[in-house]
FIVEXLUM-101629 format. One record per residue (C-alpha): residue number from 0; residue in three letters; chain; x, z, y. Coordinates in steps of 0.05 Angstrom, whole numbers. Layout:
N
> num, residu, chaine, c1, c3, c2
> NUM, ALA, A, X, Z, Y
...
//
This chain:
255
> num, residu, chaine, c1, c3, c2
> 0, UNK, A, 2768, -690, -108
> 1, UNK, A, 2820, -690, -168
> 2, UNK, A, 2867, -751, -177
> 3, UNK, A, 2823, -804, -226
> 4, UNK, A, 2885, -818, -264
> 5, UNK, A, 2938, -777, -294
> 6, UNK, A, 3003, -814, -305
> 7, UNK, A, 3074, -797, -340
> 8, UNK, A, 3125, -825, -379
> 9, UNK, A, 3134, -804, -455
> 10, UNK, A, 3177, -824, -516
> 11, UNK, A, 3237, -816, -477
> 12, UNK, A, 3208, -856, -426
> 13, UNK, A, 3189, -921, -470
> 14, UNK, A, 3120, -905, -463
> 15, UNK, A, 3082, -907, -406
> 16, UNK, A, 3015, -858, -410
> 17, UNK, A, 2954, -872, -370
> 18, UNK, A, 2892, -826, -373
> 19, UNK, A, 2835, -828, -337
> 20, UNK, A, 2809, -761, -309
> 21, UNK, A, 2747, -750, -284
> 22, UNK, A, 2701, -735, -352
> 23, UNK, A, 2653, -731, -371
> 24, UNK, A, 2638, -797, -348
> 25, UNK, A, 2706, -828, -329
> 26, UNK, A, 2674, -882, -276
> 27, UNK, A, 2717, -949, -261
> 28, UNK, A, 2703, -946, -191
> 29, UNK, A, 2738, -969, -126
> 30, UNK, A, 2791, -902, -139
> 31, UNK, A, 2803, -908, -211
> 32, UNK, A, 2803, -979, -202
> 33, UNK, A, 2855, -969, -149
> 34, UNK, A, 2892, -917, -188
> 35, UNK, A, 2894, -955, -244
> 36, UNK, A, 2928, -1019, -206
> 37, UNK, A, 2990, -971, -172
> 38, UNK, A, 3006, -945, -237
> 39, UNK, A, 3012, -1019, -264
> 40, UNK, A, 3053, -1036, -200
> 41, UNK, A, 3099, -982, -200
> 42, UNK, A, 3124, -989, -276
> 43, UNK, A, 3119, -1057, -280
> 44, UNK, A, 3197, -1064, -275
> 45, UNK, A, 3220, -995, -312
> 46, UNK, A, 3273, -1024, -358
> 47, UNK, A, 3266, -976, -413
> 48, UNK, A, 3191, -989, -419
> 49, UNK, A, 3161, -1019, -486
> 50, UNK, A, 3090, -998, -486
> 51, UNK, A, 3036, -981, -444
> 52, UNK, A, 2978, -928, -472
> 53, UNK, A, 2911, -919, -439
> 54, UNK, A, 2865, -868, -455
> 55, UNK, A, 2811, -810, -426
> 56, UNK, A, 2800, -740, -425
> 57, UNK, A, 2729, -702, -444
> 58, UNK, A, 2679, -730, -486
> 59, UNK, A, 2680, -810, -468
> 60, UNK, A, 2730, -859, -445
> 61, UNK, A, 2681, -882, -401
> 62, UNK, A, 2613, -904, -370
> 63, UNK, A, 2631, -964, -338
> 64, UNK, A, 2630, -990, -273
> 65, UNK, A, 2596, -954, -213
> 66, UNK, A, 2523, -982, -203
> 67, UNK, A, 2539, -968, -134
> 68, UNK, A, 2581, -1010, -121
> 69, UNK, A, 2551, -1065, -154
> 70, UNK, A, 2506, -1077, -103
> 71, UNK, A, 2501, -1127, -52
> 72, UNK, A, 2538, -1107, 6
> 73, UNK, A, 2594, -1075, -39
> 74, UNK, A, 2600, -1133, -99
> 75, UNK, A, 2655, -1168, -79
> 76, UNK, A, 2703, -1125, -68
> 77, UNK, A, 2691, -1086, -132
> 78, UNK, A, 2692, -1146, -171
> 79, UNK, A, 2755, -1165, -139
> 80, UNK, A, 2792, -1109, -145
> 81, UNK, A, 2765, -1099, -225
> 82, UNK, A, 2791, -1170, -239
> 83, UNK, A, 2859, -1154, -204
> 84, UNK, A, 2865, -1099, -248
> 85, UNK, A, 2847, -1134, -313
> 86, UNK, A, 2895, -1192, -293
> 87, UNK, A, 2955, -1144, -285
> 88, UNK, A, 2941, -1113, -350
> 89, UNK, A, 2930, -1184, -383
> 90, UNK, A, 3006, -1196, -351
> 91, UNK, A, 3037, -1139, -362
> 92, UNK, A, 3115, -1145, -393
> 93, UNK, A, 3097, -1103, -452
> 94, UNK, A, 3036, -1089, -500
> 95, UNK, A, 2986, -1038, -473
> 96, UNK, A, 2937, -996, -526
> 97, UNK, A, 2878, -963, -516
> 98, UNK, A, 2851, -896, -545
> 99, UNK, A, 2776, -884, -542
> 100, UNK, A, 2719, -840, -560
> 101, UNK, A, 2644, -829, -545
> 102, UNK, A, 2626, -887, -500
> 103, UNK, A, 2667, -943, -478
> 104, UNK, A, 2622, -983, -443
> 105, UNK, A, 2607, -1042, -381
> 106, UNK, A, 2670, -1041, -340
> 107, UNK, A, 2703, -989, -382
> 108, UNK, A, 2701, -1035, -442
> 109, UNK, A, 2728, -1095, -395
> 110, UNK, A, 2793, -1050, -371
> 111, UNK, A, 2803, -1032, -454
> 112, UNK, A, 2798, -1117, -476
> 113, UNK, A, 2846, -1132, -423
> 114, UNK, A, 2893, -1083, -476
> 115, UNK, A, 2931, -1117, -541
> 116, UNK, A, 2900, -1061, -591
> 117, UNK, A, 2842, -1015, -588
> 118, UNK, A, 2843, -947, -630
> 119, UNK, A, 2772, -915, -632
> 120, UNK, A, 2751, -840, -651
> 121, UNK, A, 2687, -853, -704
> 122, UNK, A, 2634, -825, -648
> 123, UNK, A, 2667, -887, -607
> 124, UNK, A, 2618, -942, -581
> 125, UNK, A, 2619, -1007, -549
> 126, UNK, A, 2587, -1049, -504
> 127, UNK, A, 2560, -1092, -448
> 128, UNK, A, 2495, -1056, -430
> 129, UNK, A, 2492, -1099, -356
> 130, UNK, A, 2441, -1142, -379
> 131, UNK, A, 2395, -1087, -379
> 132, UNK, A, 2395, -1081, -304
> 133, UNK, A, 2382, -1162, -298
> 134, UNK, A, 2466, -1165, -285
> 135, UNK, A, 2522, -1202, -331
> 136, UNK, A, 2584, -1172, -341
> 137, UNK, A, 2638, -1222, -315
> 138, UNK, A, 2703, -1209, -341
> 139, UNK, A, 2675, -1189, -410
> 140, UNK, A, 2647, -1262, -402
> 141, UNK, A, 2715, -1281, -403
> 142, UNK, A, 2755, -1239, -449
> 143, UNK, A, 2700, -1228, -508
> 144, UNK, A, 2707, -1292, -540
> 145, UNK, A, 2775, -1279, -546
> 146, UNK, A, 2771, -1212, -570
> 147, UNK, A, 2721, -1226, -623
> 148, UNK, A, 2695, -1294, -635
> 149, UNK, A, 2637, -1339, -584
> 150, UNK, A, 2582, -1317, -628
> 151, UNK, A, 2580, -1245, -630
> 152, UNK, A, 2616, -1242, -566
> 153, UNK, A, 2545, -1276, -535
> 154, UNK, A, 2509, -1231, -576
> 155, UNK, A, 2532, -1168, -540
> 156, UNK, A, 2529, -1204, -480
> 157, UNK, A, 2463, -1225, -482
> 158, UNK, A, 2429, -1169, -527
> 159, UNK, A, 2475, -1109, -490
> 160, UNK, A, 2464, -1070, -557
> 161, UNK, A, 2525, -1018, -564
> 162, UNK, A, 2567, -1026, -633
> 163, UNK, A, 2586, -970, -669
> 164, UNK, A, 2657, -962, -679
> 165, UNK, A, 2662, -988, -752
> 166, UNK, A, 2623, -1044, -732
> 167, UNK, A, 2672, -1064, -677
> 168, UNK, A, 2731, -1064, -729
> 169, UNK, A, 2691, -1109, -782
> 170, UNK, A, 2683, -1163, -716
> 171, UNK, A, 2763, -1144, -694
> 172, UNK, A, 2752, -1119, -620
> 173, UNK, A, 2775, -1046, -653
> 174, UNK, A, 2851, -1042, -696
> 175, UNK, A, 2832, -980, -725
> 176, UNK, A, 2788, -923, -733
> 177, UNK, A, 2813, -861, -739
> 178, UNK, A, 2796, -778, -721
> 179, UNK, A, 2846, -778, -672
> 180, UNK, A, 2860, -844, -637
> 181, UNK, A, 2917, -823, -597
> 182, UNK, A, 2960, -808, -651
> 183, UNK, A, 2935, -867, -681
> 184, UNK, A, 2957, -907, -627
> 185, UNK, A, 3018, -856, -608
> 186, UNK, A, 3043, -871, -689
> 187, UNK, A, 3034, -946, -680
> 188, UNK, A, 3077, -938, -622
> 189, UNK, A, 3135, -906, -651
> 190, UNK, A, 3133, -949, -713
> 191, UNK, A, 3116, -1019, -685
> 192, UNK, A, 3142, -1019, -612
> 193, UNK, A, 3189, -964, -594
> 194, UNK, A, 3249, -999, -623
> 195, UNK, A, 3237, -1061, -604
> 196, UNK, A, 3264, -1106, -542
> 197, UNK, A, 3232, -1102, -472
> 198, UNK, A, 3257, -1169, -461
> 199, UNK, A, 3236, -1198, -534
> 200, UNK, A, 3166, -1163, -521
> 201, UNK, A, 3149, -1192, -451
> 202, UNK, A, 3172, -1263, -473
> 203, UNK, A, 3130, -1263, -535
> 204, UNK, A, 3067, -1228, -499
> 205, UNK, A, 3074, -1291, -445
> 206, UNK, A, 3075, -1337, -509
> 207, UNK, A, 3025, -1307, -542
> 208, UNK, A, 2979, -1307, -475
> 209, UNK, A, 3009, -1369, -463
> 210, UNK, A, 2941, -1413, -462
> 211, UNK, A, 2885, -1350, -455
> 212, UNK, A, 2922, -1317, -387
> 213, UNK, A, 2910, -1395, -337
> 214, UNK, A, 2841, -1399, -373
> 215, UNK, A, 2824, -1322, -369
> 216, UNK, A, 2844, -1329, -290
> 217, UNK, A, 2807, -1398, -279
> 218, UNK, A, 2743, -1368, -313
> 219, UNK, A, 2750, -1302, -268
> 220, UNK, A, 2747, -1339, -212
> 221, UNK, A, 2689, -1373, -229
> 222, UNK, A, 2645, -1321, -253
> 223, UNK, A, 2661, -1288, -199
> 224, UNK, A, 2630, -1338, -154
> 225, UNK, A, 2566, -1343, -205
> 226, UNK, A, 2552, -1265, -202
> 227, UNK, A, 2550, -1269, -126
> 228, UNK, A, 2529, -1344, -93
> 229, UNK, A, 2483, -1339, -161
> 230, UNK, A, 2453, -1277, -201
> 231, UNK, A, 2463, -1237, -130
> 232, UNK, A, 2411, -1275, -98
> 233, UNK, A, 2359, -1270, -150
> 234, UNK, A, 2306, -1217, -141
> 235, UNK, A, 2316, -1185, -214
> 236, UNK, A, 2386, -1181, -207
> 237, UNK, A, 2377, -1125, -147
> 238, UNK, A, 2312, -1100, -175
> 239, UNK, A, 2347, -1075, -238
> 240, UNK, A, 2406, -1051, -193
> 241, UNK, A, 2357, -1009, -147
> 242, UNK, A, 2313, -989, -207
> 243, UNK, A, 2371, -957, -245
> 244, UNK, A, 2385, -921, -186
> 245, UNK, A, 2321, -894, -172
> 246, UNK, A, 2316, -880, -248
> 247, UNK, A, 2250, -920, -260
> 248, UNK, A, 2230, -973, -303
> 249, UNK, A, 2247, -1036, -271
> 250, UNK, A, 2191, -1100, -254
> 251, UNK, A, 2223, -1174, -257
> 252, UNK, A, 2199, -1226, -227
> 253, UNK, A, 2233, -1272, -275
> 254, UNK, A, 2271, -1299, -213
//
């Protein structure tokens, strides 16, 4: 199987460039997951750093999270290890943007608002199907309200309707719209950050993060411990699990 994540260095090695590989789909599961954690590791301390961009080849940036590994006997871990990730990204010494097209959705869309900017393609759309399957989607629990604002943030979270990518500007979870997001985000790089200070950046991103990053990690934690002591017990929680997978409509038991 191919590497899930291509990695190199670009703009005379200010940029760091991320891509997940595996279209059409582009699954965060436990290998991109881990892929995406050693690439945040290993530049964490290059000194010439002063931006981070994320983005995905084929048709989509990505599906989500593996249903797979959502269930029961594999939960934990996977949560774990997608909240690690999100919490190195959220602490990261220097802004990270995001480029995406098609869909950007479940834990695909929690990786991309763990970013400081998100540059969309117009086919681009978002959201937080999980309630579908009788599931919540934990760390978009915690970073939506941010992103956007408590209302519309339970709104997708509760509805798991997918925004178009115009309508995710209007609410703020998108910067910008454009035909070819990468260059959008590759121009606002070279404008906006490659000049700048690596040690300016990483002082103001912990200033700015200075109150969400504690709260972000307290409410991880918890969640965490909802989605499996709580919603993991219920029946509808694995019915809509095990009904996805066996692609038929699901029956709740309200319970």
């Amino acid at each position: 199987m191919t590497e899930p994540l291509k990695v190199w260095l670009d703009r005379e090695g200010r940029l760091l460039r991320l891509r997940l590989a595996r279209p059409k789909a582009n699954i965060v599961d436990a290998a991109m997951i881990g892929a995406l954690a050693t690439a945040f590791d290993k530049h964490r301390t290059d000194d010439g750093l002063t931006g981070a961009l994320l983005d995905a080849e084929g048709p989509n940036f990505s599906f989500g999270a593996s249903v797979e590994e959502h269930l029961p006997k594999n939960c934990a871990a996977m949560l774990a290890a997608l909240h690690g990730v999100i919490l190195k990204m959220l602490d990261w010494p220097v802004p990270i943007l995001v480029a995406a097209q098609g869909q950007c959705l479940g834990g695909g869309l929690e990786v991309a608002l763990a970013a400081s900017r998100i540059f969309a393609a117009p086919d681009a759309r978002f959201g937080q199907p999980e309630i579908k399957l009788a599931v919540f989607a934990p760390a978009a629990s915690c970073l939506l309200p941010y992103r956007i604002n408590q209302q519309a943030a339970e709104d997708l979270l509760f509805s798991g309707r997918v925004l178009k990518a115009a309508e995710a500007k209007i609410l703020g979870l998108v910067a910008e719209v454009a035909d070819d997001p990468v260059a959008a985000a590759l121009e606002y790089f070279d404008t906006q950050l490659f000049d700048k200070s690596r040690a300016a950046l990483g002082y103001a991103l912990r200033a700015a993060r200075g109150a969400m990053l504690p709260e972000v990690r307290r409410c991880l934690a918890e969640v965490e411990k909802l989605y499996l002591e709580g919603l993991m017990k219920t029946h509808d929680a694995n019915e809509g699990l095990a009904a996805f997978l066996e692609k038929r409509a699901p029956k709740w038991h309200n319970r």
